[in-house]
Structures are given as C-alpha cells and as structure tokens.
LOBAMAR-111215 format. One record per residue (C-alpha): y, x, z; residue in three letters; residue number from 1. Coordinates in pm, whole numbers, always signed. Layout:
BEGIN
{v = Y, u = X, w = Z, rest = ala, nr = NUM}
...
END
This chain:
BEGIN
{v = +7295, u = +7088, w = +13573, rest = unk, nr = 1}
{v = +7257, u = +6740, w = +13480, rest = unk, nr = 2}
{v = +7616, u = +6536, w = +13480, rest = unk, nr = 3}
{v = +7800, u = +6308, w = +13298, rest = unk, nr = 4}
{v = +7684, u = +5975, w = +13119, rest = unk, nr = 5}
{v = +7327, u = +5935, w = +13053, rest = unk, nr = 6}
{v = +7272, u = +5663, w = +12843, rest = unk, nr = 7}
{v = +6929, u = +5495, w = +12925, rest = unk, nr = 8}
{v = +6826, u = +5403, w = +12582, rest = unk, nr = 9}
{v = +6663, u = +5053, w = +12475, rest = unk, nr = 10}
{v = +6324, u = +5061, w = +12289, rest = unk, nr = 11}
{v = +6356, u = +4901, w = +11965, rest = unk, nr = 12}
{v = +6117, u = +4674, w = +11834, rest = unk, nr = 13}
{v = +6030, u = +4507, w = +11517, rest = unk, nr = 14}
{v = +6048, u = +4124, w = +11460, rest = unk, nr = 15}
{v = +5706, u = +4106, w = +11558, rest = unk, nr = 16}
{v = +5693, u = +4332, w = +11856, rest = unk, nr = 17}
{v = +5602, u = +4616, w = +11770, rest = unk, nr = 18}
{v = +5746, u = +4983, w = +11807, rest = unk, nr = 19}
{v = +6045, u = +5027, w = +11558, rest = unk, nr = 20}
{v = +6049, u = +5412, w = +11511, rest = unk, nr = 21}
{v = +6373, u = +5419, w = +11249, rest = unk, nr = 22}
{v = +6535, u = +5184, w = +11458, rest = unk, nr = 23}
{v = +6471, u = +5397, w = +11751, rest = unk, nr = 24}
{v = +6632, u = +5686, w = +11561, rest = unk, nr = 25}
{v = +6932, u = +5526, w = +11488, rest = unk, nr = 26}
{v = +6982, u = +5433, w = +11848, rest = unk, nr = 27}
{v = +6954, u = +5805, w = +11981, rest = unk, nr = 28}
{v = +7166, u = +5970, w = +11697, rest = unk, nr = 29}
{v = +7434, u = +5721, w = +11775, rest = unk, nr = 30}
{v = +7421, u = +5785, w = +12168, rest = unk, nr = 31}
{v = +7459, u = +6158, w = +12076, rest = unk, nr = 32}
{v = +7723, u = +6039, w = +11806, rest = unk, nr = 33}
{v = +7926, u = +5840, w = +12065, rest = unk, nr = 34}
{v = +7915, u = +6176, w = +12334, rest = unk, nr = 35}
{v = +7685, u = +6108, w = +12572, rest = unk, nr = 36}
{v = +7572, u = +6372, w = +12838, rest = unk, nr = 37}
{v = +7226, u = +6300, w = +12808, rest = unk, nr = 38}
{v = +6933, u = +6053, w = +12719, rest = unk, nr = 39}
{v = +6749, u = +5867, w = +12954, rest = unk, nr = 40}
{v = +6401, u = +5717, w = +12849, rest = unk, nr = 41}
{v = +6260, u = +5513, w = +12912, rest = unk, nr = 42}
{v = +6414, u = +5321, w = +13207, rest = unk, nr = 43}
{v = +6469, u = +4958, w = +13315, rest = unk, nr = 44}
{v = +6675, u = +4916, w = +13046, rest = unk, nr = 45}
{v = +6428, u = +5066, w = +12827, rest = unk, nr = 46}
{v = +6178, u = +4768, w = +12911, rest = unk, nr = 47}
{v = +5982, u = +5059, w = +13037, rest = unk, nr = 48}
{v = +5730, u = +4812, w = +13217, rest = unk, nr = 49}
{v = +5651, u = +4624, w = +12866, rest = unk, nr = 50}
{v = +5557, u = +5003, w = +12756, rest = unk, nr = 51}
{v = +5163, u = +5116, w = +12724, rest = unk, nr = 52}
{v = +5177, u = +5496, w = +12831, rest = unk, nr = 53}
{v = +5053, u = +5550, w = +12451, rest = unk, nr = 54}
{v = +5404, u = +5393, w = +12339, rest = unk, nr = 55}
{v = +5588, u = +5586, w = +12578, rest = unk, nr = 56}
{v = +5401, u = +5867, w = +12505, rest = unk, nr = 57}
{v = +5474, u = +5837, w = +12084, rest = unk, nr = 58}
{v = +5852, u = +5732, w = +12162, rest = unk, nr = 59}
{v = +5914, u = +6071, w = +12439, rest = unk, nr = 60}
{v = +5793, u = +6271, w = +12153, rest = unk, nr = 61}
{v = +6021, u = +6108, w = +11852, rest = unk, nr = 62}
{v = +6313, u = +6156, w = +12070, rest = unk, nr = 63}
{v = +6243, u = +6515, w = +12144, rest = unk, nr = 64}
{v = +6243, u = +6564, w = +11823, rest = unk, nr = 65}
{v = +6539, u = +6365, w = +11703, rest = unk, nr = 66}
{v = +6781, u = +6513, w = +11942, rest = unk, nr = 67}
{v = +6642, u = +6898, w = +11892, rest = unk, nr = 68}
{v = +6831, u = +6993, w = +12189, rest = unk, nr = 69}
{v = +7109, u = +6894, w = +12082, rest = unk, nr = 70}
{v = +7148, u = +6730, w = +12500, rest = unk, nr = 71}
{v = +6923, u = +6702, w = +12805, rest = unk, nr = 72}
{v = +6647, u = +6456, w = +12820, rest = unk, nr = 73}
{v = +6537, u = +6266, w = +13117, rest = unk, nr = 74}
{v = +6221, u = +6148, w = +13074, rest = unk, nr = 75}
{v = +6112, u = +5819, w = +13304, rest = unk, nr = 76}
{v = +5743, u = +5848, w = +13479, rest = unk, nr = 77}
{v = +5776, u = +5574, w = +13673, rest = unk, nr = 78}
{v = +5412, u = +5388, w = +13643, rest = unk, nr = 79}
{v = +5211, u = +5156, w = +13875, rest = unk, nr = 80}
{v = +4974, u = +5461, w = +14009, rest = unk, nr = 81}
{v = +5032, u = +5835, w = +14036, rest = unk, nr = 82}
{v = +4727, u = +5888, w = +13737, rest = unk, nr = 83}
{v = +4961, u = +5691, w = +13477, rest = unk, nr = 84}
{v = +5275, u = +5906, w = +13622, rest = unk, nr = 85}
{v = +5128, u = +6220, w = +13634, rest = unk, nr = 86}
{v = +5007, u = +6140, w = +13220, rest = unk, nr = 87}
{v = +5346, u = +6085, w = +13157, rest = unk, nr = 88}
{v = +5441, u = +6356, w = +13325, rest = unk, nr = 89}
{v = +5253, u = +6618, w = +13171, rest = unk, nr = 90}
{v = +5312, u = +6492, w = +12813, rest = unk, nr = 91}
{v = +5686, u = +6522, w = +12916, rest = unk, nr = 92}
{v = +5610, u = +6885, w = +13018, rest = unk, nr = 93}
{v = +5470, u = +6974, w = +12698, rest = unk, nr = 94}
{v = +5747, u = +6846, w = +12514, rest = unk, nr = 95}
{v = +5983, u = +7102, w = +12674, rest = unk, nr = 96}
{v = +6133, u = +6819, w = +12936, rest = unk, nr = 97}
{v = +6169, u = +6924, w = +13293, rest = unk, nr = 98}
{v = +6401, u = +6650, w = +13433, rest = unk, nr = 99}
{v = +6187, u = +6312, w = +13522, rest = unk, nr = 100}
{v = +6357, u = +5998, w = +13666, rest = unk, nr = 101}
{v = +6093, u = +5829, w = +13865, rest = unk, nr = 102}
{v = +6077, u = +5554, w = +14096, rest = unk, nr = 103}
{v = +5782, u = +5451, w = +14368, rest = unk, nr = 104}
{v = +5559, u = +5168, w = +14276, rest = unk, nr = 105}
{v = +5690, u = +4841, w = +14404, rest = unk, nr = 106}
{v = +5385, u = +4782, w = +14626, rest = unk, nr = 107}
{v = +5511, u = +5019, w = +14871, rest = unk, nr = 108}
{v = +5824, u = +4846, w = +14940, rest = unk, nr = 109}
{v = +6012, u = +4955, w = +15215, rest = unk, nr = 110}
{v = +5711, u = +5145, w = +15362, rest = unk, nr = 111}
{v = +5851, u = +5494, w = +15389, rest = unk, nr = 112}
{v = +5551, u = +5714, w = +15448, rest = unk, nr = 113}
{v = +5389, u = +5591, w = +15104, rest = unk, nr = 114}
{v = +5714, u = +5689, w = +14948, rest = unk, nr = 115}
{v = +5761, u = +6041, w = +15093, rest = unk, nr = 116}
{v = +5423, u = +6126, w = +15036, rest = unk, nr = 117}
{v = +5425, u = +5938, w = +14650, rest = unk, nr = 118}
{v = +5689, u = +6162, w = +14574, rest = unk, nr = 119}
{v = +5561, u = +6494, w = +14710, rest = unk, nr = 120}
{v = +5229, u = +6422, w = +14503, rest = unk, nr = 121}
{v = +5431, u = +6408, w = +14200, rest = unk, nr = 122}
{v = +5609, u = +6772, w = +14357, rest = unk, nr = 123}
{v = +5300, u = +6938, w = +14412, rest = unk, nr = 124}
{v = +5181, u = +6876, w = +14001, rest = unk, nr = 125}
{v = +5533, u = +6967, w = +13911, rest = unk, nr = 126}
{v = +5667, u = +7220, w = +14119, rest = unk, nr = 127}
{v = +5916, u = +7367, w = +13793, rest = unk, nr = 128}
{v = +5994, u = +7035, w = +13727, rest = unk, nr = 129}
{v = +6316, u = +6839, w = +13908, rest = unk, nr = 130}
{v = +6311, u = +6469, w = +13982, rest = unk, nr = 131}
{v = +6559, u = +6212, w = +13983, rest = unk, nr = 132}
{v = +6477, u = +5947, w = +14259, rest = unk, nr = 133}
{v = +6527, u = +5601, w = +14122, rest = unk, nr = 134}
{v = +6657, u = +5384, w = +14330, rest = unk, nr = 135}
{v = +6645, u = +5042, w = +14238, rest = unk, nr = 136}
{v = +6711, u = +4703, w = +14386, rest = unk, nr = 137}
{v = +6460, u = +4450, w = +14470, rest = unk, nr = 138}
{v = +6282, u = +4297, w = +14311, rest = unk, nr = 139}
{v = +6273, u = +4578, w = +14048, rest = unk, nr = 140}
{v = +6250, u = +4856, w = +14353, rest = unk, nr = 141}
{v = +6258, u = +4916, w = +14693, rest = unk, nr = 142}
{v = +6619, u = +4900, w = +14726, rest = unk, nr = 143}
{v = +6592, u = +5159, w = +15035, rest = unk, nr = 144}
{v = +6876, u = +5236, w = +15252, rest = unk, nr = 145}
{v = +7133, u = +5564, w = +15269, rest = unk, nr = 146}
{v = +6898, u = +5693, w = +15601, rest = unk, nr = 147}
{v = +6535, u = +5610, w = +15392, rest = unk, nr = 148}
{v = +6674, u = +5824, w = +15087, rest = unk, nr = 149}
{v = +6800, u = +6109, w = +15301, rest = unk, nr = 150}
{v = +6462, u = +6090, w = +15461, rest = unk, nr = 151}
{v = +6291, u = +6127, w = +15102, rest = unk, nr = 152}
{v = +6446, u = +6340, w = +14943, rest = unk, nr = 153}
{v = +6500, u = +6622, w = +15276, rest = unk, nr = 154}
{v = +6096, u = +6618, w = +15219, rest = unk, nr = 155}
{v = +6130, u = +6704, w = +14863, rest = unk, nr = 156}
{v = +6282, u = +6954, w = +14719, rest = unk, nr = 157}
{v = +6245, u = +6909, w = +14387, rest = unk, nr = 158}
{v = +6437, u = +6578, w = +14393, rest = unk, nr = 159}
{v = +6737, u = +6720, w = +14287, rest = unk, nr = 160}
{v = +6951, u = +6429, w = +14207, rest = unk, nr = 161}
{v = +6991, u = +6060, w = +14330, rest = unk, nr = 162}
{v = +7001, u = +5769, w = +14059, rest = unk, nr = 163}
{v = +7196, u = +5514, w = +14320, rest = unk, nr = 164}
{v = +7171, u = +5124, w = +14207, rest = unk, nr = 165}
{v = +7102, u = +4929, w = +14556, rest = unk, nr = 166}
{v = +7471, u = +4658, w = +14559, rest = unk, nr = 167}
{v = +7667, u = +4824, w = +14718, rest = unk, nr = 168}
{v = +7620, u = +5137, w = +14547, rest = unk, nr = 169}
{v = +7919, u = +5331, w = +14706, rest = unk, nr = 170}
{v = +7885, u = +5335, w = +15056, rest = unk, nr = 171}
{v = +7526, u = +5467, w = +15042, rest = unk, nr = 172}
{v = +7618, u = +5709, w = +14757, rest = unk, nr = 173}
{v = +7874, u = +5843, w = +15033, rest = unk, nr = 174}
{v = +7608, u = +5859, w = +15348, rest = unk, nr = 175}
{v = +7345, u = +6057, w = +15115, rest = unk, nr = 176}
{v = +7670, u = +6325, w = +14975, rest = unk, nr = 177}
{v = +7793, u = +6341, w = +15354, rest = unk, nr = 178}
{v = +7434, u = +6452, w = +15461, rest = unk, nr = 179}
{v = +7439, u = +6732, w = +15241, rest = unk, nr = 180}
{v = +7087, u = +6837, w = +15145, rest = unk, nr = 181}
{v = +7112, u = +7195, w = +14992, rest = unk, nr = 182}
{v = +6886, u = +7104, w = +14731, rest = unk, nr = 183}
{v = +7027, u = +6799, w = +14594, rest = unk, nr = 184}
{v = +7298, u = +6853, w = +14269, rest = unk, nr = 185}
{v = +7432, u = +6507, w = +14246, rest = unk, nr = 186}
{v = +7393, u = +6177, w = +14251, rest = unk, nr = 187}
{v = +7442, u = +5912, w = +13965, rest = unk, nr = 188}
{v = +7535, u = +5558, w = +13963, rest = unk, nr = 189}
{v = +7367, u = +5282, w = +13765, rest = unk, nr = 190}
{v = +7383, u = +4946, w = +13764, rest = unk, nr = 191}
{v = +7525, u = +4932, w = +13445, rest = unk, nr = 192}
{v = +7835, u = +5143, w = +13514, rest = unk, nr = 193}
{v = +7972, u = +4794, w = +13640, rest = unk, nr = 194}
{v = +8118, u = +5053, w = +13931, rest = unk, nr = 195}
{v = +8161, u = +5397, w = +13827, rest = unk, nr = 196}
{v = +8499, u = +5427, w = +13912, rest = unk, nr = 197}
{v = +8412, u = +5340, w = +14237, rest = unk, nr = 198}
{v = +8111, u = +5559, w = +14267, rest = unk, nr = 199}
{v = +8348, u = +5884, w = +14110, rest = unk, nr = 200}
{v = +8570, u = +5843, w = +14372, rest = unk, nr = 201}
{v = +8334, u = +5845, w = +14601, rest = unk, nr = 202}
{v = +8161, u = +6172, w = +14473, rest = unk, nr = 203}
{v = +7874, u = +6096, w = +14200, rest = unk, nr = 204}
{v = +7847, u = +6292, w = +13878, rest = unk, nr = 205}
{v = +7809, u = +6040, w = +13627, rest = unk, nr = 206}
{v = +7649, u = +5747, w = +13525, rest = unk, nr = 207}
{v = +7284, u = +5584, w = +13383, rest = unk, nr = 208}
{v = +7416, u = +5272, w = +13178, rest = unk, nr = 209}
{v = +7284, u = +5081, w = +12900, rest = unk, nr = 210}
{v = +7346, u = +5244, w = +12543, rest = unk, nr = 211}
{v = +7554, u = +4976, w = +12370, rest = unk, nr = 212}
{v = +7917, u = +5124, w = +12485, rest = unk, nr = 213}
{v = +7829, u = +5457, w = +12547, rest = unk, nr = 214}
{v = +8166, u = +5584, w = +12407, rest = unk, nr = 215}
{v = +8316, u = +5388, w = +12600, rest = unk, nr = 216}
{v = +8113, u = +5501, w = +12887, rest = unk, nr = 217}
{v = +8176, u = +5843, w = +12793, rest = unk, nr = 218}
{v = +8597, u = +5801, w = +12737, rest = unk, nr = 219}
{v = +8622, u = +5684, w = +13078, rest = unk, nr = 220}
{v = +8409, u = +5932, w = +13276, rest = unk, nr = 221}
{v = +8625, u = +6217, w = +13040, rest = unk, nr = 222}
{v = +8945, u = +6065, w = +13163, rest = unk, nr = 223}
{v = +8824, u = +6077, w = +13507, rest = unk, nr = 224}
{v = +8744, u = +6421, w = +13535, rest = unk, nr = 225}
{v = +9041, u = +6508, w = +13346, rest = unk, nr = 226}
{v = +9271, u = +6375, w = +13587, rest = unk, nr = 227}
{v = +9355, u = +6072, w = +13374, rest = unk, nr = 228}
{v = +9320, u = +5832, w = +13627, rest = unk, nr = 229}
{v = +9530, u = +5546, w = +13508, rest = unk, nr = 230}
{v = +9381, u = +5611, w = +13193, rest = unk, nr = 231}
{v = +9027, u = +5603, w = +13343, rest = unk, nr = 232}
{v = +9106, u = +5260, w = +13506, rest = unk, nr = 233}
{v = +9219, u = +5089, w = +13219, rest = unk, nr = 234}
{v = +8924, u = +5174, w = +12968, rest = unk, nr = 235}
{v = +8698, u = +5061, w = +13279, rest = unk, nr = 236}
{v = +8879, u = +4751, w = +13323, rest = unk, nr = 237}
{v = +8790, u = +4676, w = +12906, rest = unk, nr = 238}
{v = +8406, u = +4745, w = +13019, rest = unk, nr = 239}
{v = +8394, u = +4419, w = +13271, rest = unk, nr = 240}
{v = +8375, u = +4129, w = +13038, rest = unk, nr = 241}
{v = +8093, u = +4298, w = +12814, rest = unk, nr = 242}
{v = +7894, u = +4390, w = +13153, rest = unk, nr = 243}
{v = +7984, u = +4093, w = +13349, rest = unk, nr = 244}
{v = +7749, u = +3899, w = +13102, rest = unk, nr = 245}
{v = +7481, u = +4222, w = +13079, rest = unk, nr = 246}
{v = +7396, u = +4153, w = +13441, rest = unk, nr = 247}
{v = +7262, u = +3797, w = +13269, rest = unk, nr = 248}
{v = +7123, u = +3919, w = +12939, rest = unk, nr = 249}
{v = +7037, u = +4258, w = +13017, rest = unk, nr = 250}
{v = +6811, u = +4459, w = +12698, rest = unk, nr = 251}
{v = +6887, u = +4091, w = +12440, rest = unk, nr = 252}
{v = +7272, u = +4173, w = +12529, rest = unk, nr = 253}
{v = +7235, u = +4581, w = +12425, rest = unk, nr = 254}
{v = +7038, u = +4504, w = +12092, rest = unk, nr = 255}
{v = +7301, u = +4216, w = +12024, rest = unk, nr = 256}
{v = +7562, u = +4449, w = +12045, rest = unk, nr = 257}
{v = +7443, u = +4763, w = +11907, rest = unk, nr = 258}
{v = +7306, u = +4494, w = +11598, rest = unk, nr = 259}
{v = +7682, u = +4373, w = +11560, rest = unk, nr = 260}
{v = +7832, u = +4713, w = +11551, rest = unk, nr = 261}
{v = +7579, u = +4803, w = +11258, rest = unk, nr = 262}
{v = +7374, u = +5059, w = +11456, rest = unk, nr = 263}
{v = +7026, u = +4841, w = +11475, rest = unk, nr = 264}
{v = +6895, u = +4553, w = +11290, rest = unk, nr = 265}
{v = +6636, u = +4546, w = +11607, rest = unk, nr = 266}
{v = +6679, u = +4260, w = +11810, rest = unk, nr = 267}
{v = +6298, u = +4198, w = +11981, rest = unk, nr = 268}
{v = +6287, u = +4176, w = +12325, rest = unk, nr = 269}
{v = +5951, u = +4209, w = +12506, rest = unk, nr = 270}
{v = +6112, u = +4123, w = +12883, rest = unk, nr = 271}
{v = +6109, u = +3769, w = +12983, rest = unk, nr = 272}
{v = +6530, u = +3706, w = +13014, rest = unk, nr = 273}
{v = +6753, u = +3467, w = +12914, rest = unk, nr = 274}
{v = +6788, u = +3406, w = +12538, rest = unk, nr = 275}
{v = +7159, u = +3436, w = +12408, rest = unk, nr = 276}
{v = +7287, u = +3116, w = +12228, rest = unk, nr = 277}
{v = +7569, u = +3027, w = +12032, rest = unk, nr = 278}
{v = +7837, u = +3012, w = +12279, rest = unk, nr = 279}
{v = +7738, u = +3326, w = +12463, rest = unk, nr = 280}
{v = +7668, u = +3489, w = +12130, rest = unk, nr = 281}
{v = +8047, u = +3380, w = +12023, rest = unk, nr = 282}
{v = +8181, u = +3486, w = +12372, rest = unk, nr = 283}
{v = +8046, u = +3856, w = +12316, rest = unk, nr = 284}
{v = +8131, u = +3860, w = +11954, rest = unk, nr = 285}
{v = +8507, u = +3820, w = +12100, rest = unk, nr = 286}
{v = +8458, u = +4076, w = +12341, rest = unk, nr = 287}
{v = +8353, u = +4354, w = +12094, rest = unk, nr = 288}
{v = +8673, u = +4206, w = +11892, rest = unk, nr = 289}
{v = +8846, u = +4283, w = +12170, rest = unk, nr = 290}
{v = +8710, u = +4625, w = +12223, rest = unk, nr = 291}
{v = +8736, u = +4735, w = +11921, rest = unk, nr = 292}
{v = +9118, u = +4622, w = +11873, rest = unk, nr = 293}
{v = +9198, u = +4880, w = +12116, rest = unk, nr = 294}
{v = +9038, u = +5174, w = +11896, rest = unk, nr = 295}
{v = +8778, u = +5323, w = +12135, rest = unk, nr = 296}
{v = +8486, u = +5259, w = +12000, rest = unk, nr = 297}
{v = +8338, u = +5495, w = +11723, rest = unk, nr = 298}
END
C-alpha cells in the first residue's frame, strides 16, 4: 500500500533544453536520500505537459533503474488522448510499475460521463494495474467536486487512491473518506503540501509535493504519525515561507533550491512562469538560511 510522501520529481534539463540524465539522477537518489515514501513522475511539477512521450518514456526507464526498488514508483499517464496514455502506460508496465497517477484530459471539463468512461478505458487495458485519480484545479484540471469523484471512482475499481488538490482540499478529502468505497486505500493531498496537516487530520495518507524539501516533507508526516503533533506543527509552520512563494514560481523555485543546496546544477525550465529575480532570489536564499539553521535538512 502506497502512503507517505511522494515526492513528484522535477525533470531536469540542460542549459539548452534538453533532457539532463545525470542531473536527473542526482535528483532521485537525493529524494530517496532525504526518506521519501515514493517517487512520483512525471507530474505537474514534473512539467509533464512540456514532455514528448519519447522523453517520458527514456526518463520512466532511468528512474526504474536508479531507484532498483529501493521505493514505489508512480508513474504519471496523464496525456491529451487515451492512445498517448495507454503508450505510457504499457511502457510503465514493462518496467515493473503498476501504480499510474492519471488525470482526464482537460477538454472534458466538468462533463462527468467522458470522465467515468475515460477512466474505465484506461481499467479495461490495465485491469492488474491501480490508478491514482488526479485531481487537479482548473485550469490545469477539472477541479471536480467531493460527489463527481465519488461518482468516478464507485465506477472504477481499480482507482485505488485519490490525489486531492481542488482549494479547499480538506473538506472534499473528508466527503470522499466518509463515503467509504471498499476499494479505495487512501487518499493524498497535493498542492504542494501547503496543507497536509490539515488534510492528516482529516484522514489522507500522505502527500504529492515538489522534491526540493522532501526531508522536510518527510520529518513532518513522521512526526505526525508518531504522535508528535506539536512537533509536526512546528516543522510545517518552517515549510510556509518556502511554499508561499512556490505557488508563484512553481518548477524555477524547485531547481533554485535543489541548485543552492548542491543537489543540481539544472536550472532550465521549459513551462512558461515567472522568472525569479534578485530580490525573490535573495528572499529564498534567506529562507533556506533559515531552514537550515534549524538542522532539518540533510
């Protein structure tokens, strides 16, 4: 069973844009360094949509191989049509992965018969697979409601856990847990991890965040289910500052910070997003001061 944090790892380029495969090593050995749960890739955060399949394709099978079992891979499928998904999904298959994170194509939007029956295609190729439903906010996803995911995922029974990112996360997180579907194992937050204490109260299993404080990530979800809650708290409360800007910068934030704390030289962003300057650059170079005065980061 899948639980814990899930880092959803970036995709390193070099300076000119193309696929940085020792970068993209150093990135997953220092997720599994820092304790994660799990690897996610590629998601949002992986610029996933700035991916050909043949990139995705290359990078699922490096990161197979650089983690050697070591933790559970989620592999992301989520394309434009059910052909490109169903590519991915096979390749992911053959690489020994049988968890998939997927979300529907944006097109549907909040039409719920294309997503039932989107997802049950998917099903029907993968029956021994299990599928984490995406759910993301517009204008990334459909951002569906509590009563449109119970809907879903009571159709499919290989959707066995719930990645929950529609603001606010918590109260639909409780409505889909209160319903409870036999079949589903959990749900996870995302967003970030800008509310996981929130969403652990409420019931979830972990978290999908971005990779650049995944020990801190990981510290606080180890507190939690060890009863430290004050503990939990404060390490959460250390995580604001760093994420408060993330919702801005997104992907150039994660490479900036996993560059400063000497993981990755690798700071090429494909996504169209705001560019970090020098105040914002000296802003998060105090906040990873900050973090790191207070000894939890590896």
């Amino acid at each position: 069973m899948l639980k814990g944090i899930l880092p959803a790892i970036p995709t390193c380029f070099t300076d000119r844009g193309n696929i940085n495969l020792e970068a993209q090593k150093k990135v997953i050995q220092f997720v599994i360094s820092a304790g994660a749960h799990g690897i996610v890739f590629p998601g949002v955060a992986s610029e996933y949509n700035f991916l050909t399949s043949k990139e995705r394709i290359k990078l699922i099978k490096l990161l197979v191989s650089e983690v050697n079992g070591i933790i559970p891979i989620v592999a992301g499928i989520s394309a434009p049509s059910i052909k490109e998904v169903t590519i991915l999904a096979e390749e992911a298959k053959e690489n020994g992965i049988k968890h998939f994170m997927l979300m529907a194509p944006k097109r549907f939007e909040n039409n719920l018969d294309k997503h039932i029956s989107f997802f049950n295609d998917v099903a029907t190729q993968f029956q021994d697979c299990e599928i984490i439903l995406q759910n993301a906010p517009m204008p990334i996803g459909a951002g569906l409601d509590a009563q449109q995911l119970i809907q879903i995922i009571e159709n499919n029974t290989n959707i066995t856990y719930l990645k929950e990112e529609k603001i606010p996360s918590g109260p639909t997180i409780s409505e889909v847990l209160n319903k409870n579907i036999p079949h589903l194992l959990g749900v996870f937050g995302g967003g970030g991890s800008r509310y996981i204490i929130d969403e652990l109260n409420r019931g979830s299993i972990g978290a999908v965040p971005a990779a650049e404080i995944t020990d801190l990530h990981v510290a606080i979800f180890n507190a939690y289910k060890n009863g430290e809650f004050s503990q939990a708290r404060n390490l959460y409360r250390l995580t604001l500052p760093l994420l408060t800007s993330q919702t801005i910068y997104r992907m150039e934030l994660t490479k900036y910070i996993l560059k400063k704390r000497g993981v990755v030289d690798a700071l090429y962003v494909r996504a169209p997003l705001p560019k970090l300057d020098k105040y914002a650059k000296e802003d998060l170079d105090q906040i990873l001061k900050d973090l790191q005065e207070e000894n939890i980061l590896i």
